[in-house]
ZADO-1210 file (C-alpha; in nm, 4 decimals, padded with zeros to 6 digits):
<atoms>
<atom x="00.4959" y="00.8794" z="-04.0510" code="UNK" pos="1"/>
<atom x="00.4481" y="00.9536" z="-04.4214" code="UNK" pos="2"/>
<atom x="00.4086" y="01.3327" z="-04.5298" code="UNK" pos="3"/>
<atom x="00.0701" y="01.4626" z="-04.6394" code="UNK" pos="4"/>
<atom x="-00.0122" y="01.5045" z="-05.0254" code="UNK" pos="5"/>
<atom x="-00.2863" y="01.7321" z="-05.1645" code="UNK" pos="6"/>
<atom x="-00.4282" y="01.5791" z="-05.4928" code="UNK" pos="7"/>
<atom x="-00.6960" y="01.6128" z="-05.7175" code="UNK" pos="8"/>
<atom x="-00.7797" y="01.4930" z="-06.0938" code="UNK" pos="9"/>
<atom x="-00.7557" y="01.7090" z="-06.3719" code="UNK" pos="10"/>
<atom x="-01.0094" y="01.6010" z="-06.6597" code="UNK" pos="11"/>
<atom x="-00.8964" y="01.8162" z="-06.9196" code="UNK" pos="12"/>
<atom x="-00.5618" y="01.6151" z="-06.9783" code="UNK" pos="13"/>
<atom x="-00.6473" y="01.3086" z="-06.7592" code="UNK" pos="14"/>
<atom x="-00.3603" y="01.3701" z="-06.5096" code="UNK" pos="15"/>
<atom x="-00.3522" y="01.3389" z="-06.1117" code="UNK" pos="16"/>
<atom x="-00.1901" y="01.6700" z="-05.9679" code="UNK" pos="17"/>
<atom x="00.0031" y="01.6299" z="-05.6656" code="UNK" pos="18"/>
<atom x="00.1628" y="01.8577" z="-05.4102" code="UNK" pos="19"/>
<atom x="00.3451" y="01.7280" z="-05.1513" code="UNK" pos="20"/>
<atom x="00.2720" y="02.0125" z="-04.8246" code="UNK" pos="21"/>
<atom x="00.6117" y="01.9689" z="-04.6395" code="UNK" pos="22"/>
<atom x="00.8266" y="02.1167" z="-04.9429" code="UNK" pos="23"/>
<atom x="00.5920" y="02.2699" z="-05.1884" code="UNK" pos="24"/>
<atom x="00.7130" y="02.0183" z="-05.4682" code="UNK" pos="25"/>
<atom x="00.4488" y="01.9232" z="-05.6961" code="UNK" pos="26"/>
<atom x="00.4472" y="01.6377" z="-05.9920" code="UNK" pos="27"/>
<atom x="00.1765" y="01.5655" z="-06.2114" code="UNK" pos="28"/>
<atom x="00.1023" y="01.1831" z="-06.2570" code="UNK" pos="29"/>
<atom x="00.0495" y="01.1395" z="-06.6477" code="UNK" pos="30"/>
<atom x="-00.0457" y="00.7901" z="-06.8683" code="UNK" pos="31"/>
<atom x="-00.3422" y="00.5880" z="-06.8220" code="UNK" pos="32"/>
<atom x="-00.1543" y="00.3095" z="-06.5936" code="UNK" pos="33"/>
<atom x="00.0285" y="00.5634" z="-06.3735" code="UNK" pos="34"/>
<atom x="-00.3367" y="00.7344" z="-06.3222" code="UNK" pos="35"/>
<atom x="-00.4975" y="00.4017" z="-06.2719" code="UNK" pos="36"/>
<atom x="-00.1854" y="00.2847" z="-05.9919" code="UNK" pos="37"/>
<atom x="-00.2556" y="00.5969" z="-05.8241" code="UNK" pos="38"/>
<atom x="-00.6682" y="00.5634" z="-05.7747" code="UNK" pos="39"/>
<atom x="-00.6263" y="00.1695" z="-05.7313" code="UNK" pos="40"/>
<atom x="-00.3898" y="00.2554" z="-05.4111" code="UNK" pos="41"/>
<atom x="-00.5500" y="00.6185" z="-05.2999" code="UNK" pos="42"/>
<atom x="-00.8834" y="00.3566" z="-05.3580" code="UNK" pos="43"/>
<atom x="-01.0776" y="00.6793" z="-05.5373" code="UNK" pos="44"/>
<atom x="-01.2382" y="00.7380" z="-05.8774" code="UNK" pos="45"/>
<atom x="-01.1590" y="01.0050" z="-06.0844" code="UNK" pos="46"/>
<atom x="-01.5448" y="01.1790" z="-05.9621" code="UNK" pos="47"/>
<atom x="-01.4081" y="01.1542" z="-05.6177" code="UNK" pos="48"/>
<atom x="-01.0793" y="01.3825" z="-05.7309" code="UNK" pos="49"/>
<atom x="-01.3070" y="01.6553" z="-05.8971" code="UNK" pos="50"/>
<atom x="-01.1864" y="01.8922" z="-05.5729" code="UNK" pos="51"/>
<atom x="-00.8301" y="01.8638" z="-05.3873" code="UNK" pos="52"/>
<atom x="-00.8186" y="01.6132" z="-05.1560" code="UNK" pos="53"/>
<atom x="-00.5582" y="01.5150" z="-04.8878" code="UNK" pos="54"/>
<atom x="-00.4094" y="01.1935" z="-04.7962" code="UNK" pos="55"/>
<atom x="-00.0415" y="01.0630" z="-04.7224" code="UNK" pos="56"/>
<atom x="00.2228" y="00.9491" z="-04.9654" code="UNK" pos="57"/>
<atom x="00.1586" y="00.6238" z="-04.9764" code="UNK" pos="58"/>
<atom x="00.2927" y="00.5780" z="-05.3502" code="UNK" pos="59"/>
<atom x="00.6716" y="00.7459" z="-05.2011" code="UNK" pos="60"/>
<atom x="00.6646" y="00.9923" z="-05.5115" code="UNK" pos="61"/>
<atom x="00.8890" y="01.2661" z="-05.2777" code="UNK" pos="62"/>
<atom x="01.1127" y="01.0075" z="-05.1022" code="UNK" pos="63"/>
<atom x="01.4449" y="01.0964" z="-05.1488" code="UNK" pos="64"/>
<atom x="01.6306" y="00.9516" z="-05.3293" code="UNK" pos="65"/>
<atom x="02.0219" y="00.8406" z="-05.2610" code="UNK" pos="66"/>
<atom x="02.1835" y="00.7830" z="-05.6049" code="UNK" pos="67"/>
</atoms>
């Protein structure tokens, strides 16, 4: 089961927000082609990100990582 992400789209600086609920870590997705990779897989539009939405971490930005 993949842990549940709260998102949404901030216009001001064209960046996806992203809080990941288990641990309260949050990373902000920045650059036109990491933006684009993230609505291409969440399949949303930046109007659709206006308000938080939920989902799972489909992407694996809070796996851990071993090395």
């Amino acid at each position: 089961m993949k842990a549940e992400i709260r998102y949404w789209h901030d216009e001001s600086n064209d960046q996806i927000h992203v809080i990941h609920i288990p641990s309260g870590k949050a990373r902000k997705l920045a650059g036109k082609k990491k933006v684009e990779r993230f609505l291409q897989v969440y399949r949303v539009t930046r109007d659709d990100c206006k308000r938080v939405r939920r989902g799972e971490d489909r992407l694996g930005l809070f796996k851990k990582k071993w090395f």
